[in-house]
KEKE-3310 file (N, C-alpha, C; in steps of 0.2 Angstrom, whole numbers, plus 5000, padded with zeros to 4 digits):
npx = (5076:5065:5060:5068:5066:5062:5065:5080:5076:5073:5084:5094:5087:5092:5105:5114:5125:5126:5127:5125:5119:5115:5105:5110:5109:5102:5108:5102:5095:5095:5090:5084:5076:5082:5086:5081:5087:5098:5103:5116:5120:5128:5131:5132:5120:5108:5098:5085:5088:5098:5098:5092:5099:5108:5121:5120:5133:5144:5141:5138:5151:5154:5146:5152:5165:5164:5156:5167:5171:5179:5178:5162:5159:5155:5150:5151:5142:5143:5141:5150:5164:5177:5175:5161:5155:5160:5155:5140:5131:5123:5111:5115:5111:5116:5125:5124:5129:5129:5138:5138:5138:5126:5121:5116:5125:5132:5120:5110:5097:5088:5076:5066:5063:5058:5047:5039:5037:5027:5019:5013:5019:5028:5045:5060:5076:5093:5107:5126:5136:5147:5161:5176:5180:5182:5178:5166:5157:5144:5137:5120:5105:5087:5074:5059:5040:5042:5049:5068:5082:5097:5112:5126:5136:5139:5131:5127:5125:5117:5106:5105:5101:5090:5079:5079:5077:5064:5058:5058:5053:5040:5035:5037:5050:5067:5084:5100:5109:5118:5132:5144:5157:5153:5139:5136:5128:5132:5144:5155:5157:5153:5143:5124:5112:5094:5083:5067:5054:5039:5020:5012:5003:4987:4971:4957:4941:4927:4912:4906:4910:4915:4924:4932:4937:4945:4954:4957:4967:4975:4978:4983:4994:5005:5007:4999:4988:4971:4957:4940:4925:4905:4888:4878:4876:4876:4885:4894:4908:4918:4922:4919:4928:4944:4957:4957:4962:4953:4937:4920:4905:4896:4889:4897:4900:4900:4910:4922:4923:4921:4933:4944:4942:4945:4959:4965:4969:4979:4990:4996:4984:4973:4958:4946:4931:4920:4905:4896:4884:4873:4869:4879:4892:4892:4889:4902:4912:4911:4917:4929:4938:4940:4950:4963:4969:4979:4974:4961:4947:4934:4923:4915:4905:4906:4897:4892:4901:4898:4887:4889:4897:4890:4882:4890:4897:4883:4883:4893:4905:4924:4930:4946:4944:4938:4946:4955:4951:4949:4944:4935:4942:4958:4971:4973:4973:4966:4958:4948:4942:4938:4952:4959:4955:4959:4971:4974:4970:4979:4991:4989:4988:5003:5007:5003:5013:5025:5027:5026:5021:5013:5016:5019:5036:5045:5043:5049:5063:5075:5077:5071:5066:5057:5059:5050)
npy = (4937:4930:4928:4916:4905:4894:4885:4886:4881:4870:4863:4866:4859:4847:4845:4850:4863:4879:4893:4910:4927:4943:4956:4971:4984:4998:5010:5025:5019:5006:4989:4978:4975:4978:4965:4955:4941:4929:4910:4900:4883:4868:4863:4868:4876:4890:4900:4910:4931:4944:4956:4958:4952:4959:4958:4947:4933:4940:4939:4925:4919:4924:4917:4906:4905:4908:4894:4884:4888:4903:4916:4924:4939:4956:4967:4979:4982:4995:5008:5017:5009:5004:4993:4992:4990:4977:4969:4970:4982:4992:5001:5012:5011:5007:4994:4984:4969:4954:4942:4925:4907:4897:4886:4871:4872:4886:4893:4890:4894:4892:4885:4890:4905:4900:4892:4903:4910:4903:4903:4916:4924:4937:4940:4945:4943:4947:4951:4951:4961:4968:4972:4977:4964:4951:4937:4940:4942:4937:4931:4927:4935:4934:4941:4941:4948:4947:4939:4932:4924:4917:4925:4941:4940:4948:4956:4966:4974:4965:4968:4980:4980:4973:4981:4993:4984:4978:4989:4991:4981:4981:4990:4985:4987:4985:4984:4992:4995:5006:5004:5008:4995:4989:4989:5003:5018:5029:5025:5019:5005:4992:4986:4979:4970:4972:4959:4960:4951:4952:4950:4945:4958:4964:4964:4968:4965:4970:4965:4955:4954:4952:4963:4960:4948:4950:4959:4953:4945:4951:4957:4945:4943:4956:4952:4951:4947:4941:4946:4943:4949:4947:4952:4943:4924:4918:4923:4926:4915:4901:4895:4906:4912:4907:4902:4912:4919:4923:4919:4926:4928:4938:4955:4969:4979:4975:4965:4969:4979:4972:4964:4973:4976:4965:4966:4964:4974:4984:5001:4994:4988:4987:4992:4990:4996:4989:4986:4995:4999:5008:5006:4995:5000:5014:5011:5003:5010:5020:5013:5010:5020:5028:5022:5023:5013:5008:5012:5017:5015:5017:5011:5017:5030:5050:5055:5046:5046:5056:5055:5048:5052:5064:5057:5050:5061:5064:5055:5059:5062:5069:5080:5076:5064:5060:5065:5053:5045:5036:5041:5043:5025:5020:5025:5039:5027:5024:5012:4999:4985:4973:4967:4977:4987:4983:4984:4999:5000:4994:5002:5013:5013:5008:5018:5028:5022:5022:5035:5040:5046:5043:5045:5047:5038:5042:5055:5063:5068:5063:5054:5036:5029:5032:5039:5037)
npz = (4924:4925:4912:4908:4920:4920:4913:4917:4931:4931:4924:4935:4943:4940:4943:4933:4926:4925:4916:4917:4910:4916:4912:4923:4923:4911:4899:4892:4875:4877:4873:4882:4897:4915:4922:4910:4905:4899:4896:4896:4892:4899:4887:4878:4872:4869:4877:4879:4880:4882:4875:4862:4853:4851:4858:4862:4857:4863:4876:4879:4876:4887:4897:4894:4899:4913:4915:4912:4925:4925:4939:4944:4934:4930:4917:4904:4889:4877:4865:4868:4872:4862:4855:4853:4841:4837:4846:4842:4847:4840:4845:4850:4865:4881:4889:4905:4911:4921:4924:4927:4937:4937:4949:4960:4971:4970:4971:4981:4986:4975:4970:4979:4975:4961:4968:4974:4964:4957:4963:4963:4975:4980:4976:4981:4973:4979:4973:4974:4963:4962:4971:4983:4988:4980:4982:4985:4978:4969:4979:4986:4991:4997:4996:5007:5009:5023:5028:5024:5016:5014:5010:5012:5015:5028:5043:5041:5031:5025:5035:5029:5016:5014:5018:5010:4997:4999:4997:4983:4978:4984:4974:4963:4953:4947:4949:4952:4968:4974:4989:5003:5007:5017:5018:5019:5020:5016:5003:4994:4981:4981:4973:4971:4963:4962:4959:4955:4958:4955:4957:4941:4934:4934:4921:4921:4912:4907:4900:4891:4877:4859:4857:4870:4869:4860:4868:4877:4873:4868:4880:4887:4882:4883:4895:4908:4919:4916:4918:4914:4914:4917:4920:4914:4911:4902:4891:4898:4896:4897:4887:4876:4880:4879:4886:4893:4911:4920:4920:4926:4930:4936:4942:4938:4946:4958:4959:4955:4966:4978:4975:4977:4989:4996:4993:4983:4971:4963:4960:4948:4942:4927:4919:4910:4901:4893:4889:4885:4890:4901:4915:4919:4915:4921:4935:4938:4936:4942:4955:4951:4946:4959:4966:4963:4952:4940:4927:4920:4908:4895:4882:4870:4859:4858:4861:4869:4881:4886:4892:4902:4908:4915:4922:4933:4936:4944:4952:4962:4959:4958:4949:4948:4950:4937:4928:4928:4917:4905:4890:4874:4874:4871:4859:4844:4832:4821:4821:4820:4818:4832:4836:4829:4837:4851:4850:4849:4861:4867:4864:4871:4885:4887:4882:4891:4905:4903:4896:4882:4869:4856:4844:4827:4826:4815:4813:4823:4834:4846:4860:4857:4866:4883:4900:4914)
capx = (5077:5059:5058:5071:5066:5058:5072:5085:5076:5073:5093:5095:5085:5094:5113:5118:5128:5122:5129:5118:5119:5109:5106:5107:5107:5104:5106:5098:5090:5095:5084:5079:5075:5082:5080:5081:5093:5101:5106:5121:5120:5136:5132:5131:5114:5107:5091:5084:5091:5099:5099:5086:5105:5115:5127:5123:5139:5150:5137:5138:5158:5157:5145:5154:5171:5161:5154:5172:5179:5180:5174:5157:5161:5151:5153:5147:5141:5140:5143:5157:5166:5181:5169:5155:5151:5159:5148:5134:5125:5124:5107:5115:5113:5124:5119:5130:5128:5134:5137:5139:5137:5123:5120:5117:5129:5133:5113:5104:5089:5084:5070:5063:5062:5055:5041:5038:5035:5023:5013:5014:5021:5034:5051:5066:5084:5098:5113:5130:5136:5153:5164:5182:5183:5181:5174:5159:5155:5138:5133:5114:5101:5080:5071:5052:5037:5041:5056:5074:5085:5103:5119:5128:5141:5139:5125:5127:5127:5109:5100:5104:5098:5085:5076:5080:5075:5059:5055:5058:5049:5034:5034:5041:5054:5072:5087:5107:5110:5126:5134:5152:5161:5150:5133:5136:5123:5135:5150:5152:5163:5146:5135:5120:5108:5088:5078:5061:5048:5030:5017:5009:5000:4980:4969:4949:4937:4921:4909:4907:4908:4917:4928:4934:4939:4954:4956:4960:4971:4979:4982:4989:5001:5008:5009:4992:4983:4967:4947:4935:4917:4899:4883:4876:4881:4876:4891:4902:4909:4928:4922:4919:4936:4949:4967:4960:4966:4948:4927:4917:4898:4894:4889:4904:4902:4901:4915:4927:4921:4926:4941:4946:4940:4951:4966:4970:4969:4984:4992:4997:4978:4969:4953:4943:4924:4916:4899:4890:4876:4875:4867:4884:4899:4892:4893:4909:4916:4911:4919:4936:4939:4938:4954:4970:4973:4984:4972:4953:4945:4927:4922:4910:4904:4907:4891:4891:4906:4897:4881:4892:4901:4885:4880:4896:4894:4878:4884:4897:4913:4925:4934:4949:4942:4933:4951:4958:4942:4953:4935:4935:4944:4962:4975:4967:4973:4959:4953:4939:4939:4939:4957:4963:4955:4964:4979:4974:4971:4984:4994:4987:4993:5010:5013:5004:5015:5031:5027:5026:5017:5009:5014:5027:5046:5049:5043:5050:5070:5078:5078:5068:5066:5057:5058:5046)
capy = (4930:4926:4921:4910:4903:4888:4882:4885:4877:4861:4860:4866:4852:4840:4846:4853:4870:4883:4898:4915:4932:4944:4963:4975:4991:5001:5017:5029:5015:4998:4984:4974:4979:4975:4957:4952:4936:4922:4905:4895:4876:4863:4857:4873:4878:4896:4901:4919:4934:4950:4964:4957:4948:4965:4956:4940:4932:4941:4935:4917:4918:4927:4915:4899:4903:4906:4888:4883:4889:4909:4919:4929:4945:4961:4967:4985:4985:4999:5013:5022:5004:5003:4988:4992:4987:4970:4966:4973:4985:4999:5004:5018:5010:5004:4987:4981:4964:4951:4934:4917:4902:4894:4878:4868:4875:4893:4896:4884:4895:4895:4881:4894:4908:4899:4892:4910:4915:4899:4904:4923:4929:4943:4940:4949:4940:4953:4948:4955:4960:4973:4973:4975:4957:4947:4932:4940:4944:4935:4932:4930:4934:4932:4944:4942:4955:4943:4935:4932:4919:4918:4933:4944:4940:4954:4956:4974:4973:4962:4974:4989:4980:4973:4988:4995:4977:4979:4994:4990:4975:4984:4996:4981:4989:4979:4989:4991:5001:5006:5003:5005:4988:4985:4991:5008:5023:5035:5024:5015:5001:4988:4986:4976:4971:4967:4958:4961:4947:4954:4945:4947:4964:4964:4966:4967:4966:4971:4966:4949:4953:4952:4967:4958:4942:4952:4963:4949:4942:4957:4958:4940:4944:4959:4950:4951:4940:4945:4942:4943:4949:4951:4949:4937:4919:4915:4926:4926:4906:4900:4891:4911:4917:4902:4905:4919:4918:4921:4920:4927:4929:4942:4962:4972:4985:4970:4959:4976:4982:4965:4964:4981:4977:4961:4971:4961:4979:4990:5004:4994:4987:4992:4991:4991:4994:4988:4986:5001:4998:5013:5002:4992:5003:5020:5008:4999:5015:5024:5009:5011:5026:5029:5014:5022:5009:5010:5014:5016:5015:5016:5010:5023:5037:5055:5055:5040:5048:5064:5055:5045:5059:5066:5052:5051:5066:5064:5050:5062:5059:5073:5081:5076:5057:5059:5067:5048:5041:5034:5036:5036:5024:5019:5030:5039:5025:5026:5007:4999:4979:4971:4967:4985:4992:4981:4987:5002:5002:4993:5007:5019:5008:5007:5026:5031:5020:5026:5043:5043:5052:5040:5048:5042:5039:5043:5061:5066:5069:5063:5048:5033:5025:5033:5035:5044)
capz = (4925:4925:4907:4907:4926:4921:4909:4925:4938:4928:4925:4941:4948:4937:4944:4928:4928:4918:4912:4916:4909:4917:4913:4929:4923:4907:4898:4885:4872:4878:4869:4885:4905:4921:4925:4907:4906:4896:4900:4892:4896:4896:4879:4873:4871:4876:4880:4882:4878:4884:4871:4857:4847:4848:4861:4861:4856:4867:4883:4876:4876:4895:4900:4891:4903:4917:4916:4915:4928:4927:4942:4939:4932:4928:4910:4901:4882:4872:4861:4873:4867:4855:4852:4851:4832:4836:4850:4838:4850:4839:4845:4854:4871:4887:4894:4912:4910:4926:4921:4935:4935:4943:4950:4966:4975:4970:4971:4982:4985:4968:4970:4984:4974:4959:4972:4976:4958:4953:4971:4963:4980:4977:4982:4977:4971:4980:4970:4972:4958:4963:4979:4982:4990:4975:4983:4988:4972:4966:4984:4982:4997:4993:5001:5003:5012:5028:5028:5019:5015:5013:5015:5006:5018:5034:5044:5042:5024:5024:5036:5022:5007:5014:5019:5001:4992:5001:4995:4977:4979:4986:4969:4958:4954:4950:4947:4955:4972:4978:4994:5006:5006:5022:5018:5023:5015:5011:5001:4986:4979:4983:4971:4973:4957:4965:4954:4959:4956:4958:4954:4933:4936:4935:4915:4923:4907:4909:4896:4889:4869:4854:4858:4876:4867:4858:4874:4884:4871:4869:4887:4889:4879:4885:4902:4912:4921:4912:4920:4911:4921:4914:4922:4908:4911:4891:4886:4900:4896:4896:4880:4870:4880:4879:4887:4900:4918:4925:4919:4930:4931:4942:4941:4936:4951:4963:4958:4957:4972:4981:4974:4980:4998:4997:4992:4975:4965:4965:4954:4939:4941:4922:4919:4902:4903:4888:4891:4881:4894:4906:4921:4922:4917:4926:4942:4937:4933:4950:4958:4946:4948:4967:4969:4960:4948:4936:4920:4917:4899:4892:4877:4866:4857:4862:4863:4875:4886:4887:4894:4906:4913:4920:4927:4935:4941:4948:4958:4966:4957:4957:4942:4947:4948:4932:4925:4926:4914:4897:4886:4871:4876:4865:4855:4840:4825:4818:4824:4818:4822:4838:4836:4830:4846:4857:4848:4850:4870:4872:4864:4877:4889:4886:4881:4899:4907:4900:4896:4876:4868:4855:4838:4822:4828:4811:4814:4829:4835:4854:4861:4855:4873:4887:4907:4917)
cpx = (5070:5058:5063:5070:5064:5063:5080:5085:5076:5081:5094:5095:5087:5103:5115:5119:5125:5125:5125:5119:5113:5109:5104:5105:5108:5103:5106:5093:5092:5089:5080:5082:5079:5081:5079:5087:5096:5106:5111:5120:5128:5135:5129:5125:5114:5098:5091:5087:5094:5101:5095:5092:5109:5122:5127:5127:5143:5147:5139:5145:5159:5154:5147:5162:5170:5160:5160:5176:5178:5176:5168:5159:5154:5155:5149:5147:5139:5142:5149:5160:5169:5178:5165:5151:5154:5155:5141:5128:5125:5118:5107:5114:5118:5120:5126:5124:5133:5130:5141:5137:5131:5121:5118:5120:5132:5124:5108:5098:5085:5079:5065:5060:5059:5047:5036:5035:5030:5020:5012:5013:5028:5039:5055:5072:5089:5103:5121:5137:5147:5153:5170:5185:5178:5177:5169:5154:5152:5136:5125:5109:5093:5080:5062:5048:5040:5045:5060:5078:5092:5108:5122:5134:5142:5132:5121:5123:5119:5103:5100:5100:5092:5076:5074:5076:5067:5053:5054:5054:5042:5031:5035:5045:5061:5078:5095:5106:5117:5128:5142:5150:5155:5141:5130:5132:5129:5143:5149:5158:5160:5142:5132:5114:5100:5083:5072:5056:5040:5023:5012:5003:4992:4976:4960:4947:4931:4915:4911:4906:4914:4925:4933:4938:4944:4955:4962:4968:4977:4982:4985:4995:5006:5010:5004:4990:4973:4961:4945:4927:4910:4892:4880:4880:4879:4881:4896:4905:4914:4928:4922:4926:4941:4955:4965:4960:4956:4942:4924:4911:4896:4893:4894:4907:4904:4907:4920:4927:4924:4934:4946:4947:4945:4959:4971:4968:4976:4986:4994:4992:4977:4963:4948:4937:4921:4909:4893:4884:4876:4872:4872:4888:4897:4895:4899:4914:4917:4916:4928:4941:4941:4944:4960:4972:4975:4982:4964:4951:4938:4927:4916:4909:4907:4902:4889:4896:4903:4892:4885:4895:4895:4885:4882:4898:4889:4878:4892:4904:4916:4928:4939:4951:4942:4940:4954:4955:4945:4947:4936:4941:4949:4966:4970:4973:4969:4957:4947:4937:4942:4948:4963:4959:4958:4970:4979:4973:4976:4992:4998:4990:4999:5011:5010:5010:5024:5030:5028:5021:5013:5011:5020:5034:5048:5047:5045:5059:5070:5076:5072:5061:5063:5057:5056:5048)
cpy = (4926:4924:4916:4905:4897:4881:4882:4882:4871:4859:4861:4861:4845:4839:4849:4861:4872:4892:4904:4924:4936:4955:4967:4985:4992:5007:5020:5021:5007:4994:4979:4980:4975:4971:4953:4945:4931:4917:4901:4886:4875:4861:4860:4875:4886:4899:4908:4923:4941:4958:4961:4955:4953:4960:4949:4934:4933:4937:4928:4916:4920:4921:4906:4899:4905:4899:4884:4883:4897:4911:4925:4936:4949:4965:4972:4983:4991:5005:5018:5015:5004:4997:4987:4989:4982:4967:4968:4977:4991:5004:5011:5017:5007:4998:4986:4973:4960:4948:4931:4912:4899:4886:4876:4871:4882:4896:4890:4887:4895:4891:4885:4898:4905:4895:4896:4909:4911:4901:4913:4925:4932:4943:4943:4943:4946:4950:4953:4955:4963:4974:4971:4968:4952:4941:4932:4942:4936:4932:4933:4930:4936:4937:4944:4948:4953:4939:4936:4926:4919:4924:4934:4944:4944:4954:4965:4976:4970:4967:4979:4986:4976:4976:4990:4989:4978:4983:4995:4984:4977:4988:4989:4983:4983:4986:4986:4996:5000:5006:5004:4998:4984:4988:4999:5013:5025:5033:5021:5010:4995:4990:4979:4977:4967:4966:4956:4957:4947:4948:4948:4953:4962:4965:4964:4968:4966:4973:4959:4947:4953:4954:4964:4952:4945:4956:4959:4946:4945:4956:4952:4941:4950:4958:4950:4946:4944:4939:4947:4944:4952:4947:4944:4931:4915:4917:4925:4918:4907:4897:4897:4915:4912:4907:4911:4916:4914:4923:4919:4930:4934:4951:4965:4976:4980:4967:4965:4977:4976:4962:4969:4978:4969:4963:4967:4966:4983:4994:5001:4989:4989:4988:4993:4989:4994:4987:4989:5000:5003:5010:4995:4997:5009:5015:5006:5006:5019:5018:5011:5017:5031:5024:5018:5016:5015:5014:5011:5018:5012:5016:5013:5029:5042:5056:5052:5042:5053:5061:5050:5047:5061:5063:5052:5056:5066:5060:5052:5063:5067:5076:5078:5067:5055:5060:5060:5041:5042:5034:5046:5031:5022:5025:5029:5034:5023:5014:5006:4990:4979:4971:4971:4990:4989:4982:4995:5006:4999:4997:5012:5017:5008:5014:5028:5028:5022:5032:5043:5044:5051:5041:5044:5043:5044:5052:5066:5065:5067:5056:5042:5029:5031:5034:5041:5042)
cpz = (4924:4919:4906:4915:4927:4917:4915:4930:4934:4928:4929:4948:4946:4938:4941:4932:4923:4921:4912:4916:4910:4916:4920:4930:4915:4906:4890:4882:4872:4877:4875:4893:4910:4921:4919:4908:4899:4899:4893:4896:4893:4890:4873:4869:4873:4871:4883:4878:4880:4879:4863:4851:4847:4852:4863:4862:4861:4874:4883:4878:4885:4898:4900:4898:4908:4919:4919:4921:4932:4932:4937:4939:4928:4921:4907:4892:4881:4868:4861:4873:4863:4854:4852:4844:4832:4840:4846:4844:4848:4840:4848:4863:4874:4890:4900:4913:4917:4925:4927:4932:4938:4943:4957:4972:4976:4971:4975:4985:4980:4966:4976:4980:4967:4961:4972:4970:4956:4957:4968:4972:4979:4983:4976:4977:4972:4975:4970:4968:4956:4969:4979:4985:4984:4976:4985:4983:4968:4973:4982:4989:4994:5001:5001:5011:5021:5031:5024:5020:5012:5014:5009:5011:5025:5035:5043:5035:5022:5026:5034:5017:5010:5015:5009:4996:4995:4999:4987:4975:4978:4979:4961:4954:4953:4945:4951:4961:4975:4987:4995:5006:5013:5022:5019:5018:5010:5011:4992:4986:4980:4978:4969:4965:4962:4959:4957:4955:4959:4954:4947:4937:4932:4928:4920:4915:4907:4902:4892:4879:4865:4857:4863:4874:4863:4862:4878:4882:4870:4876:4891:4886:4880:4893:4908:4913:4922:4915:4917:4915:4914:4919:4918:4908:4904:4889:4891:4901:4897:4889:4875:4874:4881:4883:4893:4906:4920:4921:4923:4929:4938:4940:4942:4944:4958:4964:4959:4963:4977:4978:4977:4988:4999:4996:4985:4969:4968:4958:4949:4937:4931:4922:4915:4903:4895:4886:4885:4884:4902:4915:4921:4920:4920:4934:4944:4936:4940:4956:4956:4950:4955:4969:4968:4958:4944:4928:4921:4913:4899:4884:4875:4864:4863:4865:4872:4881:4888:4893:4900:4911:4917:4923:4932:4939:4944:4953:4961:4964:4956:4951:4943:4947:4942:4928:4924:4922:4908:4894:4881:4873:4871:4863:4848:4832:4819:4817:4821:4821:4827:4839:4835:4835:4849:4857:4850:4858:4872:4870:4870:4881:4891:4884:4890:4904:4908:4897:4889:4872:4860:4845:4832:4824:4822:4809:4817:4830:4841:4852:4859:4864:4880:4895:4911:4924)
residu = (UNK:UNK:UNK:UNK:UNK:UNK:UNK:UNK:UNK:UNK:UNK:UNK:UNK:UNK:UNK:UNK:UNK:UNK:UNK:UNK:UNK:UNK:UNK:UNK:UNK:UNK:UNK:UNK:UNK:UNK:UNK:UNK:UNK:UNK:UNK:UNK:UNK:UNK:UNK:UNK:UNK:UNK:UNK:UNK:UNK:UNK:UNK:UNK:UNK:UNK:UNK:UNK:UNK:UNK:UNK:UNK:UNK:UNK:UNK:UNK:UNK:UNK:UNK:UNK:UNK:UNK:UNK:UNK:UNK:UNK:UNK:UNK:UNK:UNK:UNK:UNK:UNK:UNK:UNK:UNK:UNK:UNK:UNK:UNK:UNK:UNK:UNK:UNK:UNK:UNK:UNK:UNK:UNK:UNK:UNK:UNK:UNK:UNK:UNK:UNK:UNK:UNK:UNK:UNK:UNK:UNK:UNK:UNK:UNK:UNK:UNK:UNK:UNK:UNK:UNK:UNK:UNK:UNK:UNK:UNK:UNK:UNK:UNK:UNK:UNK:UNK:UNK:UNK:UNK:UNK:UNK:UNK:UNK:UNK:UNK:UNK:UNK:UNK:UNK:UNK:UNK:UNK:UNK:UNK:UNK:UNK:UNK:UNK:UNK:UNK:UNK:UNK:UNK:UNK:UNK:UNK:UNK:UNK:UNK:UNK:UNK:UNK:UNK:UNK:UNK:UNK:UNK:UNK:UNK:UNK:UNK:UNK:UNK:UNK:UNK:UNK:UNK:UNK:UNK:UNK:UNK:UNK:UNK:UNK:UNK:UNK:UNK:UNK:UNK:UNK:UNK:UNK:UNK:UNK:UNK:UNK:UNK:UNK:UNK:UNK:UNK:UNK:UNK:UNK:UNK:UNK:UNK:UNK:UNK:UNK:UNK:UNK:UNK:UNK:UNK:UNK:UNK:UNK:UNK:UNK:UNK:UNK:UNK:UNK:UNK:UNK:UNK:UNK:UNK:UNK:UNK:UNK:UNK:UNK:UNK:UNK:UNK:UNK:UNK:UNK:UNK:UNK:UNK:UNK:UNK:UNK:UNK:UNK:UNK:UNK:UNK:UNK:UNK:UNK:UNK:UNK:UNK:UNK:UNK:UNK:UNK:UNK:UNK:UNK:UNK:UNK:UNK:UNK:UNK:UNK:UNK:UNK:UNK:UNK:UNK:UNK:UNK:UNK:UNK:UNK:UNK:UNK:UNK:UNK:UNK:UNK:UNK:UNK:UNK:UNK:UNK:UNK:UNK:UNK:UNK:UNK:UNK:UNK:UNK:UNK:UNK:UNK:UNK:UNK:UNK:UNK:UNK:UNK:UNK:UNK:UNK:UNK:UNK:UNK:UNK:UNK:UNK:UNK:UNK:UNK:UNK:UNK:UNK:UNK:UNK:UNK:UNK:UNK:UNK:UNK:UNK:UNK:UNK:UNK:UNK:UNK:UNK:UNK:UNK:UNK:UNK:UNK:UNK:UNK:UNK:UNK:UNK:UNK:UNK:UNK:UNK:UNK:UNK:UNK:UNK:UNK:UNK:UNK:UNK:UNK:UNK:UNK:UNK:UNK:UNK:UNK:UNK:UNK:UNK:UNK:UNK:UNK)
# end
């Protein structure tokens, strides 16, 4: 729901109904995640998308007699389907799609939780999706680290999913969990879809040159909220890095190190030290390294990793620190300007993250789609 969230609340703020297909679970090679969505308006419009066009169509017509009228219902595409090839998902995955309607009235926390998200504070949308009392079906309760808002009907039924949503929350994390009719651990015939709104995950950029200026650009676009740090306040400007979050003037090891000790780094942190200067990325690296983020990268020779690793070593670090140091940093595509390295760490990136293994689809046999 968060890329169609700003298109929602606006109509939402404006009364209109709207129409909203949301994926809750997939399997094998589904085209979008959890949490993706599409909105139908009254006047026939649709925004967003749930399966990159495969099913489309059939969404559009679920969420067109919704708007009229029908109750919201949960709907499977895919390949196990005597229709499958008219929905067009023939990419070999299963999507479970549940389509509502929302508005004013069937959702009035939804000016809460789009506050949450502009404030990046992490709340979750419970949503119930499946329950043999039909009317309880799309019930929606917000969960955030410190509070909740609204019911899924039972108080029995809240105090379960809110423990659970909490936890998925805490990880970001959004998926379906099953429950008995009344929240019970060990039943089923309840299920519950939690779409987990974390706040855009962390891109540090350490080193104020060239390569940093398609790093960053790279990492806006894959969804990071991208600073940029160098001790040099000639190179580190907003005017040579446009479009990123944060420029910041200060010593690498410093500015890391105070953001750590404030607690705005956590595992899906990265952290790309560009530098080529061994009196900033040794420090910023002895700092990195020592957090459990989610990915640390050096840029240069082997040469230059070789002489960095001692260092590294000499300043205490164990093997099993030094084991989580992406350097040379990037997968090997053989990279050469600034904007085929940035493709190239943001490669690495993305296969550590989902477990793939970095090499030609068109060589290899099994699933296309990873899940570690």
């Amino acid at each position: 729901m968060r890329d169609v969230l700003d298109e929602l609340t606006k109509r939402w703020e404006s009364g209109e109904k709207v129409g909203m297909g949301t994926v809750v679970a997939t399997f094998r090679s589904a085209p979008r995640p959890p949490g993706a969505a599409m909105l139908v308006t009254a006047d026939g419009e649709a925004v967003g998308s749930v399966s990159g066009g495969c099913v489309e169509s059939a969404v559009y017509q679920e969420a067109t007699e919704v708007l009229e009228g029908d109750e919201p219902r949960l709907r499977r595409y895919g390949v196990s389907d005597d229709d499958a090839f008219a929905v067009g998902l023939t990419c070999g995955g299963i999507l479970d799609v549940f389509v509502e309607r929302v508005d004013r009235e069937t959702f009035p926390e939804l000016d809460a939780v789009a506050e949450s998200v502009r404030a990046e504070e992490p709340v979750a949308v419970v949503t119930v999706v499946e329950h043999p009392d039909e009317s309880r079906i799309g019930g929606h309760l917000l969960v955030w680290r410190d509070r909740t808002s609204g019911g899924l009907g039972s108080r029995r039924l809240d105090d379960a999913v809110v423990d659970d949503a909490r936890g998925m929350l805490a990880s970001g994390r959004s998926g379906v969990i099953e429950y008995g009719p009344e929240g019970q651990r060990r039943g089923e015939g309840l299920r519950v879809f939690v779409n987990s709104f974390e706040p855009p995950p962390r891109m540090l950029v350490f080193g104020a040159i060239d390569f940093a200026a398609a790093m960053a650009r790279m990492g806006a676009f894959l969804g990071y909220r991208v600073t940029v740090c160098d001790a040099r306040p000639v190179f580190a400007t907003h005017s040579r890095f446009p479009g990123v979050d944060d420029v910041v003037v200060d010593w690498p090891h410093r500015y890391l190190a105070a953001e750590a000790e404030a607690g705005r780094l956590d595992e899906r942190t990265a952290v790309m030290v560009l530098t080529h200067d061994p009196k900033f990325d040794v420090p910023v690296l002895e700092v990195a390294l020592r957090q459990g983020l989610g990915y640390v990268g050096a840029m240069g020779s082997r040469r230059t990793h070789d002489d960095r690793v001692r260092r590294l070593r000499e300043q205490g670090l164990t093997e099993e620190e030094l084991a989580k140091l992406a350097s040379p940093i990037g997968l090997d595509l053989g990279a050469r300007t600034p904007e085929e390295t940035a493709v190239s760490i943001a490669a690495e990136l993305i296969a550590l993250r989902w477990g793939g293994r970095g090499v030609r689809l068109s060589e290899i046999a099994g699933p296309i789609h990873h899940h570690p």
